[in-house]
C-alpha positions as CSV (number, residue, x, y, z in Angstrom):
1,X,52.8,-6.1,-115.6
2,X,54.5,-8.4,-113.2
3,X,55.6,-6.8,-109.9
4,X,59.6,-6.3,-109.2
5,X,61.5,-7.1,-106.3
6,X,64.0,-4.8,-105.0
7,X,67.2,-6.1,-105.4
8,X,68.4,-4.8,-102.1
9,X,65.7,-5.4,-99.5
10,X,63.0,-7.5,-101.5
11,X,60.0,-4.9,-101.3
12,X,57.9,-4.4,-104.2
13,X,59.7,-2.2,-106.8
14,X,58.7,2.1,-106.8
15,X,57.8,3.1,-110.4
16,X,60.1,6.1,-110.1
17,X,63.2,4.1,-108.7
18,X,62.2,0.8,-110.5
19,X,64.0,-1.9,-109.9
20,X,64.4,-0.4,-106.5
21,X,61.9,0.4,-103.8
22,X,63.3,3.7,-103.0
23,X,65.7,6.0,-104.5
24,X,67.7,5.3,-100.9
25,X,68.2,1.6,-102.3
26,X,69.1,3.1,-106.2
27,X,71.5,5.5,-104.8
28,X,73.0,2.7,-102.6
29,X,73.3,0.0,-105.7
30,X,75.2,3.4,-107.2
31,X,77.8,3.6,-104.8
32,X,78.1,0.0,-104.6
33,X,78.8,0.3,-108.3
34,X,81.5,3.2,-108.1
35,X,83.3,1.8,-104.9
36,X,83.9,-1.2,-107.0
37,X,81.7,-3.4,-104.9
38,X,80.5,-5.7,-107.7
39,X,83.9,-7.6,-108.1
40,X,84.3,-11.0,-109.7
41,X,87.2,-13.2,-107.7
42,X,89.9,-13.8,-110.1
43,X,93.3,-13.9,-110.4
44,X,96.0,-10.9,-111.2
45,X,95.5,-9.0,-113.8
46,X,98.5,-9.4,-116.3
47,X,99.8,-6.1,-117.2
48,X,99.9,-5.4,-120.9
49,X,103.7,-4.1,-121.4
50,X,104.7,-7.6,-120.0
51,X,102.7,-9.5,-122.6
52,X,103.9,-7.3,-125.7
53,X,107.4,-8.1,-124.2
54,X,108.3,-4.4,-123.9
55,X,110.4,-4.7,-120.5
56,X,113.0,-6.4,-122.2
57,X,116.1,-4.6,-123.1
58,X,115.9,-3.7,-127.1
59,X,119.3,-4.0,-128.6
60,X,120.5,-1.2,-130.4
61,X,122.5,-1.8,-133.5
């Protein structure tokens, strides 16, 4: 078995926290997760009424 590095600090990998090195680290990579820490850079989002044309007056006949 080839030994893990955690992705946080770079210490061999815990077998109970694997890939981390403590459940500390896991529980960190967590919050990162669910604060929306992972982001991409990108540009605006477009929003979707805007694309189907839906904010455009409708006429009514």
């Amino acid at each position: 078995m080839t030994a893990t590095a955690c992705p946080i600090c770079g210490e061999p990998a815990a077998p109970d926290v694997r890939p981390f090195c403590s459940a500390r680290h896991r529980d960190r990579d967590l919050l990162q997760w669910l604060g929306e820490g992972y982001r991409l850079p990108g540009g605006p989002a477009l929003d979707a009424e805007r694309e189907d044309g839906l904010d455009k007056p409708r006429d009514r006949d």
